[in-house]
C-alpha positions in Angstrom: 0.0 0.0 0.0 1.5 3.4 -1.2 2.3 5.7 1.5 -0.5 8.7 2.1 -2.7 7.0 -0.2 -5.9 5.0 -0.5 -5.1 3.2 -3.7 -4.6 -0.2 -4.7 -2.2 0.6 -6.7 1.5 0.6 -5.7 2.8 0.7 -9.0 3.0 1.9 -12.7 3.3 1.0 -15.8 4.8 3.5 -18.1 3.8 3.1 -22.1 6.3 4.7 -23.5 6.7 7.3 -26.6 5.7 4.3 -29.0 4.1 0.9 -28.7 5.5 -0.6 -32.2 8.7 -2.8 -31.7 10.4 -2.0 -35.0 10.8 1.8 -33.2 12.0 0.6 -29.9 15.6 0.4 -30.4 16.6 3.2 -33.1 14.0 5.7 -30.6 16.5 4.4 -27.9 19.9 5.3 -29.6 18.2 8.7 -31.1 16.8 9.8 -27.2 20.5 8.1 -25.8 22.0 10.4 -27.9 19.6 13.9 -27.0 20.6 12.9 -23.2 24.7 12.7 -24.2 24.1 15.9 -26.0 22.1 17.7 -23.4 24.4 16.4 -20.5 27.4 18.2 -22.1 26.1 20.7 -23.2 24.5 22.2 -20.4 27.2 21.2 -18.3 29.8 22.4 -20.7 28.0 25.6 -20.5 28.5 25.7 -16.9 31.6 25.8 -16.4 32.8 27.7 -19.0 30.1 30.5 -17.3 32.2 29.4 -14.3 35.8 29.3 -15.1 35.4 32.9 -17.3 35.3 36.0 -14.9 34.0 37.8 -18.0 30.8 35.8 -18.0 30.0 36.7 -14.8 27.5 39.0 -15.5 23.6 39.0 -14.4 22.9 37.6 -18.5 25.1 34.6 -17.9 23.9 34.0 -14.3 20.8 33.5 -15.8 22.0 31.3 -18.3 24.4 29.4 -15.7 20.9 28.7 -13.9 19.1 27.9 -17.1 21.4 25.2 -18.0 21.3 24.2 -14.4 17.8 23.1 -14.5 17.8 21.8 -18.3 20.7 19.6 -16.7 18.5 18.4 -13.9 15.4 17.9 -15.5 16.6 15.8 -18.7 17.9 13.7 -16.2 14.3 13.4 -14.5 12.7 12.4 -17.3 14.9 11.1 -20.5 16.8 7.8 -18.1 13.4 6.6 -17.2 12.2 7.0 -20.8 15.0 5.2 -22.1 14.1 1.9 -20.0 11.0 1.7 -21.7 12.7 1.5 -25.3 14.3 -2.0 -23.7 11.8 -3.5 -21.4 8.8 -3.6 -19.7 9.0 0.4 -17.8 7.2 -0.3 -14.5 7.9 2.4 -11.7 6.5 2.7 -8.1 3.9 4.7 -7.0 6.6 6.6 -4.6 9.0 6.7 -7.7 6.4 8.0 -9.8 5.2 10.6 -7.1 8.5 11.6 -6.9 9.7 12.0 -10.2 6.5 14.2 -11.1 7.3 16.4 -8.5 10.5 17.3 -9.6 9.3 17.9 -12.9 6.7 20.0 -12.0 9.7 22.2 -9.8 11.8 22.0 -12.8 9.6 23.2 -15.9 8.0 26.1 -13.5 11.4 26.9 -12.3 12.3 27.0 -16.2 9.2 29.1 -16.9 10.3 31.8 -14.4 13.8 32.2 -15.2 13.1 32.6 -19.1 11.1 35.7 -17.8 13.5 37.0 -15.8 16.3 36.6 -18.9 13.5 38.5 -21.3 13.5 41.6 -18.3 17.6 41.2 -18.1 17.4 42.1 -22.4 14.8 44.7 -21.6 16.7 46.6 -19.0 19.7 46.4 -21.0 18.5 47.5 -24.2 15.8 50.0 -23.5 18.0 51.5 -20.4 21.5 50.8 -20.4 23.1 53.6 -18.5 21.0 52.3 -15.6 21.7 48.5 -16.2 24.1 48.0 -13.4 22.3 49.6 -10.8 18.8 47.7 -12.1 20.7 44.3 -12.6 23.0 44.2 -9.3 23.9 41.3 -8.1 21.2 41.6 -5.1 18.3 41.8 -7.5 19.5 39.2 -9.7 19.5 37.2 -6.2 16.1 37.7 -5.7 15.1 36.7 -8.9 16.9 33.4 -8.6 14.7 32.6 -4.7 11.6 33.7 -6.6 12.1 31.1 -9.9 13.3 28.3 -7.3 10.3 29.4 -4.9 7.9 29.4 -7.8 9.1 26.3 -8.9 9.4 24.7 -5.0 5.5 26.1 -4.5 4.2 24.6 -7.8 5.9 21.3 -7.2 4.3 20.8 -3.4 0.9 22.1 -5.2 0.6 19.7 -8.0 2.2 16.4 -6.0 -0.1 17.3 -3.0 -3.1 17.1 -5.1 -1.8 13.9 -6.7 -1.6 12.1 -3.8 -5.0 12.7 -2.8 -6.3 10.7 -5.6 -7.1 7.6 -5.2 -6.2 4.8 -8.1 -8.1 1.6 -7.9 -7.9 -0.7 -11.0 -6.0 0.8 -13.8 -2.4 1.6 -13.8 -1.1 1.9 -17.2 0.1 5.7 -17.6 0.1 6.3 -21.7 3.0 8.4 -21.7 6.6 7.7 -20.9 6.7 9.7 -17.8 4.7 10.7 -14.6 2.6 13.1 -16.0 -0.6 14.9 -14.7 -2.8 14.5 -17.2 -2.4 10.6 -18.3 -2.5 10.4 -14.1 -5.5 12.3 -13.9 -7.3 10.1 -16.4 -6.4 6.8 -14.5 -7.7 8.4 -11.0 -10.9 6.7 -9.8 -12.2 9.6 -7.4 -13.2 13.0 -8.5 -10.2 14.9 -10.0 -11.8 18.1 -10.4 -9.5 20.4 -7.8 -6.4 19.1 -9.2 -7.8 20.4 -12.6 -8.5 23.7 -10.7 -4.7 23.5 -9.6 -3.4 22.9 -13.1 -5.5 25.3 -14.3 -4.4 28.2 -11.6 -0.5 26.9 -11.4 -0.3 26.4 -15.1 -2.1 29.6 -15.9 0.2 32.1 -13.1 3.5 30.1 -14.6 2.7 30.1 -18.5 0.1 32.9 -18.8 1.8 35.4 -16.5 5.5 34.9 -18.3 4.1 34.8 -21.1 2.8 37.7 -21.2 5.6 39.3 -19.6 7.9 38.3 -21.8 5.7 39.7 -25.2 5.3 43.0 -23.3 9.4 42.9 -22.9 9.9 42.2 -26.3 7.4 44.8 -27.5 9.5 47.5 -25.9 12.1 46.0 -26.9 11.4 45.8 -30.6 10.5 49.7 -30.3 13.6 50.5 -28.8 15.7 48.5 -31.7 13.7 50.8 -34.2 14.9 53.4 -33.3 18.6 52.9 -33.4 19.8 54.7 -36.2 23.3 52.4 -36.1 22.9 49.4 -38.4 25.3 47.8 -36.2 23.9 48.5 -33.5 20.5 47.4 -34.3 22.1 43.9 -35.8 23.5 43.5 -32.1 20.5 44.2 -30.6 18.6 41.3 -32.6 21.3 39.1 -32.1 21.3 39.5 -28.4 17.3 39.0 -28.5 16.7 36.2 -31.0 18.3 33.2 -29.3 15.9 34.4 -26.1 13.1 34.3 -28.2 13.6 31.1 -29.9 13.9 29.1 -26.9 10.9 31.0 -25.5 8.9 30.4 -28.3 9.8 26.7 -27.7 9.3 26.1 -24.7 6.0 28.1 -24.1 4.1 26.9 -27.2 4.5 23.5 -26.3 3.6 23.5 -22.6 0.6 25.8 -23.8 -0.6 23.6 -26.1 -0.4 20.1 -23.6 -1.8 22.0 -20.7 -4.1 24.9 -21.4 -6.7 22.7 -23.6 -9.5 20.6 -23.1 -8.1 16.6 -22.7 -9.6 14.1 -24.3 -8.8 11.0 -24.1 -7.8 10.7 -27.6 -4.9 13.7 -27.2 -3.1 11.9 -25.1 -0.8 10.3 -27.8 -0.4 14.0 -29.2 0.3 15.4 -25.8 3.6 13.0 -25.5 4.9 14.4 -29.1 4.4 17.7 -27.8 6.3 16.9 -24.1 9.0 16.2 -26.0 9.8 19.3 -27.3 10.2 21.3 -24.5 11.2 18.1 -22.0 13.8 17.0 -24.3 14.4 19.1 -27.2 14.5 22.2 -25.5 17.3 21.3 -23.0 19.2 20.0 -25.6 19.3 22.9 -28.2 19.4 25.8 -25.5 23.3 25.8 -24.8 23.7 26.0 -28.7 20.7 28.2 -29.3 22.8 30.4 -26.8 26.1 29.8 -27.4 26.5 30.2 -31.9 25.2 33.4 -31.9 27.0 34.9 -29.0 30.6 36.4 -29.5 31.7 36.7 -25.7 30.7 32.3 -25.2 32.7 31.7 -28.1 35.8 33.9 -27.3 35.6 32.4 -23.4 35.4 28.8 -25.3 38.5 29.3 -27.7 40.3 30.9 -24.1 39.5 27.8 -22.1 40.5 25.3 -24.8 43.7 27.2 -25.0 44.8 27.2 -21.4 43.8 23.2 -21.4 45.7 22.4 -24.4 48.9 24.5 -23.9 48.9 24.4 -20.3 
């Protein structure tokens, strides 16, 4: 009997992405190989933000942090969903609990610090004599506690009202990870203030940023028009574009999986669309942010330097 629970259930089966066998192994190398890809990425990201004073700026603090929690929550998600290309994936109900809640921390913590990035851009675009004294390193502080509170508040929202449920008979998840809605749809008591929850989390976290960030970039946009330097205005849009890529990403994707009606038809969709901002996202950000941008490339070629001729 699961722990703070009245179900029968004490355990999981986890679907997958795919239920046809020809798939099963090349899906394994191809998501084996996102996971090596994100993993050193991110991580190379990290410490070169770490090991280059010149980084250390409230732009690349964010970004440190960003890769951070890609870094963290790939490896939430993708290591389970790899079992399931090679064998029956059957996790715990405490395991499943527990890897749902640090999903939900990570994605709201993600949601929170891509707003603070897009309010970084505006502050140092549309007033850059007063960027230092806007960005210091207190209020870039506080911005960190409130995405890693956000995220902490979320996490304990969504997993309390999880465990409330109660799941009787059915315990086939179709997805190929913990997930609220595929959870919700296997509950056999009334689900309807966890929707309320998702609804109300999911609305603050994606809504809110959202919006946030298009009134940013509005301003920002405005700002760019009237910079009568060409060059300047190329900077500008080449410091913004890689935010708004990843944004765009990220935000459609957990837009579309969470702010619609469910049926229980859209459940197959829904896992194609997780993937994009659980497993694609984390892997293209460090390049999304690092091909474009002059000052990662220059503190690559340093550190490569110092460890080859040192």
């Amino acid at each position: 009997m699961a722990i703070g629970n009245d179900s029968s259930v004490t355990e999981f089966i986890l679907l997958g992405l795919t239920q046809q066998p020809e798939l099963q192994l090349p899906l394994f190398f191809i998501f084996l190989g996102f996971y090596v890809v994100t993993m050193v990425g991110n991580m190379g990201l990290i410490l070169l933000i770490g090991l280059n004073s010149h980084l250390h700026t409230p732009m690349y603090y964010f970004l440190f942090n960003l890769s951070f929690i890609d870094f963290c929550y790939s490896s939430v998600i993708i290591p389970r969903m790899l079992m399931g290309f090679v064998k029956q994936n059957i996790i715990s109900y405490p395991e499943c609990m527990t890897q749902l809640c640090f999903f939900a921390f990570f994605v709201i913590s993600e949601c929170c610090i891509l707003t603070s990035m897009a309010y970084d851009r505006y502050v140092a675009i549309c007033k850059p004599l007063l960027y230092k004294a806007i960005m210091s390193h207190q209020v870039c502080l506080m911005f960190m506690a409130g995405t890693y509170g956000m995220g902490f508040v979320g996490a304990i929202a969504h997993t309390g009202c999880m465990l409330r449920l109660s799941f009787c008979d059915g315990n086939i998840i179709n997805h190929y990870m913990c997930d609220i809605p595929p959870l919700l749809q296997l509950s056999c008591t009334s689900t309807y203030i966890n929707e309320v929850v998702v609804f109300i989390v999911v609305g603050i976290n994606v809504i809110v940023p959202s919006l946030t960030i298009s009134i940013s970039y509005t301003l920002i946009l405005s700002n760019i028009f009237h910079i009568r330097s060409t060059e300047g205005r190329s900077k500008a849009f080449s410091t913004c574009s890689s935010h708004i890529v990843t944004v765009s990403l990220f935000f459609g994707a957990s837009a579309f999986m969470y702010l619609k009606p469910s049926p229980a038809g859209s459940l197959d969709r829904d896992k194609v669309s997780t993937v994009f901002y659980t497993i694609v996202g984390p892997m293209m950000n460090p390049f999304i942010y690092s091909l474009r941008n002059k000052d990662v490339k220059i503190a690559l070629i340093k550190t490569l330097k110092k460890r080859v001729f040192s």
